[in-house]
N, C-alpha and C positions, 0 to 999 in steps of 0.2 A: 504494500500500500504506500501510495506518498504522503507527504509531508500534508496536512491541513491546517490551516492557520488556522480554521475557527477551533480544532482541539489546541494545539499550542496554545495562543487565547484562553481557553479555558481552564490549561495545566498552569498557565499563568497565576490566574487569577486562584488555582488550589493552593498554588506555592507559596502565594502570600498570605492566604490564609494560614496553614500549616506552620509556618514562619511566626506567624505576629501570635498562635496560640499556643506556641513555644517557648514563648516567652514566657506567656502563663502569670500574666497580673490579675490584681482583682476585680476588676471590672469584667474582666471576657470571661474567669472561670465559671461562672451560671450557665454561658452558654458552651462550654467544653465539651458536655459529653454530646451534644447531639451534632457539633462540628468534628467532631471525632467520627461518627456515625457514619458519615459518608466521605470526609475529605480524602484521607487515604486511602480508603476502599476504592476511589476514584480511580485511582493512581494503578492498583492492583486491574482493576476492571480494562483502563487501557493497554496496560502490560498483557495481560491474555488477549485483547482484541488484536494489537500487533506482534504477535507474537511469530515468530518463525521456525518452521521444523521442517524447513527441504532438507536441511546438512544430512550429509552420513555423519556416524557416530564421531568418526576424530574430530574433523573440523567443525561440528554443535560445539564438542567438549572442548575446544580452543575458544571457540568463542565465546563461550557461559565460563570459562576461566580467564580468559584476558577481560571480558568486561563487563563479569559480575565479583568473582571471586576473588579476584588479585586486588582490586579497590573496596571490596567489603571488607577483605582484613587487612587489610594497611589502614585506611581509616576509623575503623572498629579500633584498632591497638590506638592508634593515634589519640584518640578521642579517651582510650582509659588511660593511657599512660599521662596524658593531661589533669583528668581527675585526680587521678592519684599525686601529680606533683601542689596539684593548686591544692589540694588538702591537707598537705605538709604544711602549708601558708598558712593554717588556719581559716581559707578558705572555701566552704564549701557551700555545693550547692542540693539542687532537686535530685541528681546522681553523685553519688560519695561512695567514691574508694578509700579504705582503709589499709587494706593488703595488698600487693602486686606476687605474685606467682605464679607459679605455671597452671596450678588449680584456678584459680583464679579466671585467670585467658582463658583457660580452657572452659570455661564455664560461657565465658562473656561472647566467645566464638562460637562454639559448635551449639551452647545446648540454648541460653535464654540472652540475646544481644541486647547493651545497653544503649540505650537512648533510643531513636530513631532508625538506626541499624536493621532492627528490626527486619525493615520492610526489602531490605536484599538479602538477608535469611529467608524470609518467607518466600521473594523470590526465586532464588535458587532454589529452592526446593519444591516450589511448584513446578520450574520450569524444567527440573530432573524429571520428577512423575509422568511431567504429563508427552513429554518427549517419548520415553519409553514406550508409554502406552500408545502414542500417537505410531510410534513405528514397529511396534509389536503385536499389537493388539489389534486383529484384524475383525471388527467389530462394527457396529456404526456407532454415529453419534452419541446418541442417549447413552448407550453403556460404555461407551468409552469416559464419559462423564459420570456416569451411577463409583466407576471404578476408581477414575479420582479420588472422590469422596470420599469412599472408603478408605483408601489410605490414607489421604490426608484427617481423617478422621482417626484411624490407628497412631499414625506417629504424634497427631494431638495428644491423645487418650497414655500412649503407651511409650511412646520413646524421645519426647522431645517438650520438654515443660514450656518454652519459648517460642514454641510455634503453637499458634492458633488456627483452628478448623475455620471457625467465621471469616479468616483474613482469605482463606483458599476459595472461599464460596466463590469472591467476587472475580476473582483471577481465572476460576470456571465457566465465571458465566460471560466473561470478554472471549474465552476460546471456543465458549458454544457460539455464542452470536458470530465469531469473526467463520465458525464452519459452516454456520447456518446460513450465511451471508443475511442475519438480521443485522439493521439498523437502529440505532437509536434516534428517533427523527426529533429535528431541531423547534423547539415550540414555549412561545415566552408563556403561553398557559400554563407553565410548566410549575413558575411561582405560586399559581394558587393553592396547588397539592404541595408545594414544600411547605407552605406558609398554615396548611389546614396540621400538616406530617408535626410541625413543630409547636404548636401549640396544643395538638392532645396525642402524639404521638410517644412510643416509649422509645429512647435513644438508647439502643443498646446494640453496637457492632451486630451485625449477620442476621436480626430479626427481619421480619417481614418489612416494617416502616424503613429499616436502616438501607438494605437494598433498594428501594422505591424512592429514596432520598438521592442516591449514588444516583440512578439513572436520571430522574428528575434534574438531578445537579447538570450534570450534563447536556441533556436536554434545553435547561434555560438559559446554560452560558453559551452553547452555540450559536443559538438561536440568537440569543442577543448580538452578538460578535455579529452575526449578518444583516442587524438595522443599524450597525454603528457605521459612521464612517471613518475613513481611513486618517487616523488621526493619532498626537504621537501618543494618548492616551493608550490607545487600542497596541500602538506597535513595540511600545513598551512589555505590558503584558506576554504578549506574544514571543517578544524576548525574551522574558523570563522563561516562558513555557518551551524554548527552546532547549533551554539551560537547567531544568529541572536535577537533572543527572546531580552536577557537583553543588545544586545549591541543599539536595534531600544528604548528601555525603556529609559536606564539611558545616552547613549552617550550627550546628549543636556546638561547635568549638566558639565560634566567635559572638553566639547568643549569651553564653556560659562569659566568655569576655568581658561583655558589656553589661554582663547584670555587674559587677563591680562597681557600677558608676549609677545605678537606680540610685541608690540616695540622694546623690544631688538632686536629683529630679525632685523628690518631695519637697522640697524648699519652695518649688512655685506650682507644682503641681503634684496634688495628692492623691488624682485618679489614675496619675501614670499613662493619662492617652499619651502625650509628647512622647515620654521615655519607648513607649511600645511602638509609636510611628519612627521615631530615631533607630533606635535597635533594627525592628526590620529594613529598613532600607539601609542601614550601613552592615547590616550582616548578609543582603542579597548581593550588595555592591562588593562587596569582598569576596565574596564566594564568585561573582561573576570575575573579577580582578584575579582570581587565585585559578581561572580555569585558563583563560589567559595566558596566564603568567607560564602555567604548566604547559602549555603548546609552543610557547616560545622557547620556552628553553628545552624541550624534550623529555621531560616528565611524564607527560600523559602518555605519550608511545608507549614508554615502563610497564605504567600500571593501568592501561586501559587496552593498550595493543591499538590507539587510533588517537587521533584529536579530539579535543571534546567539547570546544568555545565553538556557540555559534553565533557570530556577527549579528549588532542590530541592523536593521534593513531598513535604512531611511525612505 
């Protein structure tokens, strides 16, 4: 599939949310869990709609290893080996290391990843399952899908505390739709059902309302992105949504940075809107700066096996 600006657009506009509820002050934690409910789910839902499984087995397995796996544990370490010094400082935050050891990593890697991490565990290991079965399982749809589940439902239940079956749901239903060749069609009616979802809806990952938000979400920012016009509002976004990659990696180091300096903020502001509009824009713009920097100097070839900055498009 190519490139569609009104989903970049719209990964856009998840990143910033994702981003500014990271932060996690008090004013947006009310609305936490039900922005949780679908923003990343989102993300999962797109990752199975574009998903790819022409490779033969070595060259998939180079490819889910140069550009899932080699950047999810270098920045996974990256990100505890940081905790763990900033808490030596008597610094600490929402995640605190206390111990560094190989139990420890080993914990933080394989079995329950901290921070945001998360979500290239869950996809790596969606994108292992469903490969196999894609190219072994001569089956149709639906039970190629029923089979999923079920695994991803065993290694929840039985071997993997850190992975969650609700996150797989949505990564299932982007690879049902992208075989089904359903659509998610783009429709600003979209808000009345989020707006009816959120005010008597239960916000709980993977429930009936929480899937119906994910699509819904979707559905409305498309939609919208095609009455907007072409404006640097819209091309920003869309830049963002390019760049998703290194901003879901390294945002949690420089979020974690810049809470050091919230205090200041309460001196003229006590609800921390400024603090939370500051932070996210200088923790995207650095993450954007730091993808950059890594193509320039040949970094990202390392640990991604390709480039990973995508130019804004004036």
């Amino acid at each position: 599939m190519s490139r569609l600006d009104d989903l970049d657009y719209t990964k856009g506009i998840l990143i910033l949310i994702m981003v500014c509820f990271h932060i996690n002050v008090g004013y947006l934690s009310k609305y936490a869990d039900f922005v949780y409910s679908f923003h990343m789910p989102a993300f999962l839902l797109l990752s199975g709609l574009f998903l790819s499984l022409n490779n033969d087995l070595k060259p998939w397995f180079i490819k889910l290893f140069r550009g899932l796996v080699i950047p999810y544990v270098f920045f996974e370490l990256l990100y505890v080996v940081c905790l763990y010094v900033i808490g030596r400082f008597g610094i600490n935050f929402s995640n605190k290391i206390d111990e560094l050891d190989i139990s420890t990593i080993s914990k933080f890697l394989f079995v329950n990843p901290i921070g945001a991490f998360w979500y290239f565990h869950t996809l790596i290991i969606c994108t292992s399952i469903i490969y196999f079965i894609h190219k072994f399982v001569k089956l149709d749809l639906l039970s190629r899908t029923i089979i999923f589940l079920i695994i991803s439902w065993c290694i929840d239940n039985f071997l993997i505390s850190g992975f969650r079956f609700e996150n797989s749901l949505f990564f299932i239903m982007g690879y049902f739709f992208s075989k089904s060749d359903f659509t998610i069609p783009p429709s600003l009616l979209s808000i009345l059902a989020i707006v009816l979802i959120f005010f008597n809806g239960d916000h709980h990952r993977g429930n009936v309302e929480s899937i119906s938000t994910t699509i819904l979400i979707i559905s409305f920012l498309t939609a919208f992105y095609r009455y907007l016009p072409s404006t640097t509002f819209t091309k920003t976004f869309t830049y963002f949504g390019r760049n998703t990659l290194i901003i879901v990696l390294i945002h949690p180091i420089f979020i974690n940075f810049f809470k050091m300096f919230q205090k200041f903020f309460y001196e003229f502001d006590n609800t921390l809107i400024i603090y939370s509009v500051v932070n996210s824009l200088l923790t995207i713009s650095l993450c954007l700066l730091s993808a950059y920097v890594m193509d320039y100097i040949g970094i990202s070839k390392v640990l991604f096996g390709k480039k990973i900055y995508s130019k804004y498009l004036a």
